[in-house]
C-alpha positions as CSV (number, residue, x, y, z in Angstrom):
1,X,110.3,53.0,91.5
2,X,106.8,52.6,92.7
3,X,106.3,56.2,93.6
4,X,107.6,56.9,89.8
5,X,105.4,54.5,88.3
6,X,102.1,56.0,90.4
7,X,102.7,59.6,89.1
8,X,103.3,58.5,85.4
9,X,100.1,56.6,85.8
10,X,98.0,59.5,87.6
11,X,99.0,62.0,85.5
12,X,98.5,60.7,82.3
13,X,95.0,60.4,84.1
14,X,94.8,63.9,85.0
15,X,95.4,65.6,82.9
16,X,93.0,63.9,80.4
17,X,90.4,63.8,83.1
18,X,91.1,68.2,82.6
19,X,91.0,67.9,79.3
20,X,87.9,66.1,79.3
21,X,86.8,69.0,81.6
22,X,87.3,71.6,79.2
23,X,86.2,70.0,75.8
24,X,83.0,68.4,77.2
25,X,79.9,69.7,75.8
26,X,77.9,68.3,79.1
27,X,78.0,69.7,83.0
28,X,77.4,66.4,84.4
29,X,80.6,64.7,82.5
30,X,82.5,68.1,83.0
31,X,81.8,67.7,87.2
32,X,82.9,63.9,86.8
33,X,86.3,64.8,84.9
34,X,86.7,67.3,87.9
35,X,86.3,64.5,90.1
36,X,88.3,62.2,88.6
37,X,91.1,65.1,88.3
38,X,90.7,65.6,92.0
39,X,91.0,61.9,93.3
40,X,94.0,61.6,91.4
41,X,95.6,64.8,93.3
42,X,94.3,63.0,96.6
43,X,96.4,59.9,95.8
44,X,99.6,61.9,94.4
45,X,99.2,64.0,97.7
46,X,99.3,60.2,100.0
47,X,102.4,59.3,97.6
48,X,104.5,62.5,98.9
49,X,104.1,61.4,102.7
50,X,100.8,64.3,102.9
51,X,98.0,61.6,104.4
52,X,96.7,65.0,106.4
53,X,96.4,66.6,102.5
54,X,95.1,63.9,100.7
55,X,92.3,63.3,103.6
56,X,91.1,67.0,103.4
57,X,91.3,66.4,99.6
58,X,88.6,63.8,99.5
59,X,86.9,64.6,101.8
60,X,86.3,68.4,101.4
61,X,86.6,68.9,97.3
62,X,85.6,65.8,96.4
63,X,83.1,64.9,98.6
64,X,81.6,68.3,99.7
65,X,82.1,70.8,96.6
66,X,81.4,68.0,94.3
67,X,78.3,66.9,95.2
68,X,77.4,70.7,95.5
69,X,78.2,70.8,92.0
70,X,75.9,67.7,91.2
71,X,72.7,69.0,93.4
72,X,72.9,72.2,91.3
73,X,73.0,70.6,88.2
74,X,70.3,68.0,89.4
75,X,68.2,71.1,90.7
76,X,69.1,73.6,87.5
77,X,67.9,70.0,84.9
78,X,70.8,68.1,82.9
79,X,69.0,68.6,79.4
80,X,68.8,72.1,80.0
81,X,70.5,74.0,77.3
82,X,72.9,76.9,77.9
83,X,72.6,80.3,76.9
84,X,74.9,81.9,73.9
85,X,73.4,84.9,74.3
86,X,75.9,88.0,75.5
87,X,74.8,89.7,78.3
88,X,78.3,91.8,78.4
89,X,78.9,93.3,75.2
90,X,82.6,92.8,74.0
91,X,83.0,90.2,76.8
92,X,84.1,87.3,74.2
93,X,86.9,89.8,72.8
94,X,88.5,90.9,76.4
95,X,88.0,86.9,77.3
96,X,90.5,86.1,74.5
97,X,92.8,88.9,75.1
98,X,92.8,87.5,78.9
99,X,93.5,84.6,77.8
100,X,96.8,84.9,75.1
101,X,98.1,87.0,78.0
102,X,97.7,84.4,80.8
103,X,99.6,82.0,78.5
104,X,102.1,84.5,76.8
105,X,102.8,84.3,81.6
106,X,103.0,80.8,82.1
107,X,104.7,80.4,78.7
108,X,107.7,82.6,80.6
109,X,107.3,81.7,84.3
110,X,107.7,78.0,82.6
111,X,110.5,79.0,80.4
112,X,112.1,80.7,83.4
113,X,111.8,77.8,85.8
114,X,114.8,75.9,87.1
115,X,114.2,72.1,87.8
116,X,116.2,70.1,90.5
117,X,115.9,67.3,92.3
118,X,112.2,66.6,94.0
119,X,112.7,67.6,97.9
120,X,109.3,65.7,98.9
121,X,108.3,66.6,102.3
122,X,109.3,63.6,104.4
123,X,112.2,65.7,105.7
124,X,109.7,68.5,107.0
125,X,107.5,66.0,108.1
126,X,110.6,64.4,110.2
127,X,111.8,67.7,111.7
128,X,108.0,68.5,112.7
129,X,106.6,65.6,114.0
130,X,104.3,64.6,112.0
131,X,102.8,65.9,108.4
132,X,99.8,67.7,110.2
133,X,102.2,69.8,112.4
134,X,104.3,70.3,109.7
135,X,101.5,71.9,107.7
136,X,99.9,74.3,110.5
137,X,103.5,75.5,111.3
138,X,104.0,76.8,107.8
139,X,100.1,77.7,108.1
140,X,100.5,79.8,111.4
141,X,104.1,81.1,111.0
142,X,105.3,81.5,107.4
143,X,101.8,82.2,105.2
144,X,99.7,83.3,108.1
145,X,99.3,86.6,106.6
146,X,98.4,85.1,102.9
147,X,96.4,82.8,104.8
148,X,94.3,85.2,106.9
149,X,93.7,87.6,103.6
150,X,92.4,84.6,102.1
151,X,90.2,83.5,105.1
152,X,88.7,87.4,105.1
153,X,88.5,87.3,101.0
154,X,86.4,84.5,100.7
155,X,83.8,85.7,104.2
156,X,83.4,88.7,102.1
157,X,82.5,86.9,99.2
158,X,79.9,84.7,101.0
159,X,78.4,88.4,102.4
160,X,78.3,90.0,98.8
161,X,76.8,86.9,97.6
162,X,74.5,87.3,100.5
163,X,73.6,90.9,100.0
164,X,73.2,90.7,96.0
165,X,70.4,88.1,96.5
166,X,68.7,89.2,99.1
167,X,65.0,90.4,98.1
168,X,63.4,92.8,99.8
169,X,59.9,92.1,101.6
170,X,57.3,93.6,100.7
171,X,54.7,92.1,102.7
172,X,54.4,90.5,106.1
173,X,56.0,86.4,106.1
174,X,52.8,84.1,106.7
175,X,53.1,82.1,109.1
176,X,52.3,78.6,109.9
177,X,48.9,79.4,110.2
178,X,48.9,81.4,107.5
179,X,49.7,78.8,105.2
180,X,47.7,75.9,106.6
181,X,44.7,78.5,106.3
182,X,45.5,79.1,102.6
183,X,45.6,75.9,101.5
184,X,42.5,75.2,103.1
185,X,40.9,77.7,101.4
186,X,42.1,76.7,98.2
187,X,40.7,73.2,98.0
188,X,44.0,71.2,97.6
189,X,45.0,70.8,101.3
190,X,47.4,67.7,100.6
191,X,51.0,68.4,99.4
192,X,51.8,69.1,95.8
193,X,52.9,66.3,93.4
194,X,57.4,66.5,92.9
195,X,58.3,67.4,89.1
196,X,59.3,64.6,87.3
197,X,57.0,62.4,89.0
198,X,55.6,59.5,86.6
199,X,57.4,61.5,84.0
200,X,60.0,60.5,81.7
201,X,62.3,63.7,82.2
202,X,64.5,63.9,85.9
203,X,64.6,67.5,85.1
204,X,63.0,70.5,87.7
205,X,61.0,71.7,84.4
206,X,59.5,68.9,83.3
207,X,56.2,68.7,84.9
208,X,54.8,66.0,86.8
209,X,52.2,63.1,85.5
210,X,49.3,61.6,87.5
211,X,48.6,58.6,87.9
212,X,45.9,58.9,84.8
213,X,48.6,59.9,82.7
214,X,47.5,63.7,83.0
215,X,49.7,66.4,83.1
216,X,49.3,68.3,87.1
217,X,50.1,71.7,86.4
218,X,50.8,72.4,89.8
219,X,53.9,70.6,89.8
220,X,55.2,72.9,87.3
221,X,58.0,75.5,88.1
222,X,56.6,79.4,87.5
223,X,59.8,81.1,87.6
224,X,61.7,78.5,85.5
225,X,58.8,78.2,83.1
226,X,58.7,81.8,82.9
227,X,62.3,81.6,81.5
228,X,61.3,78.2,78.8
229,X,58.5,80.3,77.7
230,X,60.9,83.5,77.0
231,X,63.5,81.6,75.4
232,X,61.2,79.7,73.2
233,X,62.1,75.9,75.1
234,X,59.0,74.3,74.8
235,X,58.6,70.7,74.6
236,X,57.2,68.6,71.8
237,X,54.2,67.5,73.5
238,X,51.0,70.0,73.4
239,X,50.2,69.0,76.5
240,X,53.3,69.6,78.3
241,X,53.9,73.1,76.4
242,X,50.0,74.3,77.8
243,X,51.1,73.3,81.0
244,X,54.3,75.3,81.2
245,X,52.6,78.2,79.6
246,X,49.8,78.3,82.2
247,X,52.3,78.6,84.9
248,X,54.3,81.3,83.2
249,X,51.2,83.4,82.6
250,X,50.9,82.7,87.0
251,X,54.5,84.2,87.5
252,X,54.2,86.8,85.1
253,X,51.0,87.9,87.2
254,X,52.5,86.8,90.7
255,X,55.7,89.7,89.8
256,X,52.8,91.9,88.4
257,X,50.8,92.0,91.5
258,X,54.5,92.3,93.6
259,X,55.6,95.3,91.8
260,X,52.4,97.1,92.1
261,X,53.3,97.9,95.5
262,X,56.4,99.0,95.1
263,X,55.2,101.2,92.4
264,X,52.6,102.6,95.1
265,X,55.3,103.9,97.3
């Protein structure tokens, strides 16, 4: 009865907590409806005798990829606005196409599916010893080939996201004495002011304030200024906008002075 009770509960929870994922206009509510969706499988997981399951749950997806999620959204700014420009052309129409024909397939694998009584897994659990040696038999023995394919899919993914941004040097790395010498040289040798500092803004874009109340253009960000400055995001206050023009006019001649270079060769 209790077990019933739980998975009404959770998911009538879950499955708004998704649809909160889907419908939300904001990134930081859509990662908290994923979080919220994932807890929820952690506890149904602890409810079918799967402790091992719901453990790696938590602590993996909701504690590791989640607060990925939230440091790139901290790091990208939460009032930053998203792009609705098309960068694929026709990419909206084959989306939708994708789309009806994913549900036209679960419409039938759903319409096709026989429902009996819930197995559960304490009788696996009771034949293995134990739920953890349950799941690496059926790991190891059964889906060790699905489970290897997936193991090498996802390495090559991390080496093709590896080799797509890696940037070719075109000059020497300093090194530490390199830098110390350079900022020396250029009259500010303590460290630069964080964005956001003595600001009203928690964003990476938003420049910082001094203590006078003055804008320090150093804090600003060239390469995402660059990209406010292109896209017509400038803020309200003159000040500000001056400042994150400055330091898009640096980047635009920081990439000038790159490519020459390359140019050269």
């Amino acid at each position: 009865m209790g077990e019933t009770i739980t998975f009404w509960v959770l998911a009538v929870v879950s499955v708004s907590a998704a649809l909160g994922l889907v419908f939300s206009r904001k990134a930081v509510y859509c990662a908290l409806m994923l979080g919220v969706v994932m807890l929820s499988l952690a506890v149904l997981y602890a409810v079918q005798d799967a402790p091992f399951l719901a453990a790696v749950q938590i602590i993996v997806y909701t504690g590791a990829v989640m607060m990925l999620f939230l440091f790139v959204l901290m790091m990208v700014g939460v009032d930053s606005s998203d792009s609705l420009v098309e960068t694929i052309r026709g990419q909206r129409f084959w989306a939708m196409i994708a789309g009806i024909g994913f549900a036209v397939l679960l419409a039938l694998a759903v319409g096709q599916a026989a429902i009996g009584d819930p197995a559960g897994v304490t009788g696996a659990n009771q034949r293995a010893g134990g739920n953890v040696p349950a799941l690496a038999e059926l790991i190891f023995t059964r889906h060790v080939f699905a489970f290897e394919v997936a193991s090498a899919l996802l390495i090559t993914a991390a080496l093709g996201a590896m080799v797509l941004a890696h940037r070719e040097r075109t000059r020497p790395r300093p090194t530490q004495k390199d830098l110390a010498k350079a900022r020396f040289v250029s009259g500010y040798p303590g460290p630069l002011p964080g964005p956001g500092t003595y600001a009203r803004n928690n964003a990476i874009d938003m420049p910082a304030r001094l203590p006078d109340g003055s804008v320090s253009e150093l804090s600003v960000n060239r390469v995402i200024a660059r990209h406010d400055v292109e896209d017509g995001r400038l803020p309200d206050d003159p000040e500000l906008a001056e400042a994150i023009r400055q330091a898009a006019a640096e980047e635009e001649e920081h990439n000038a002075s790159i490519a020459g270079p390359k140019e050269d060769r």
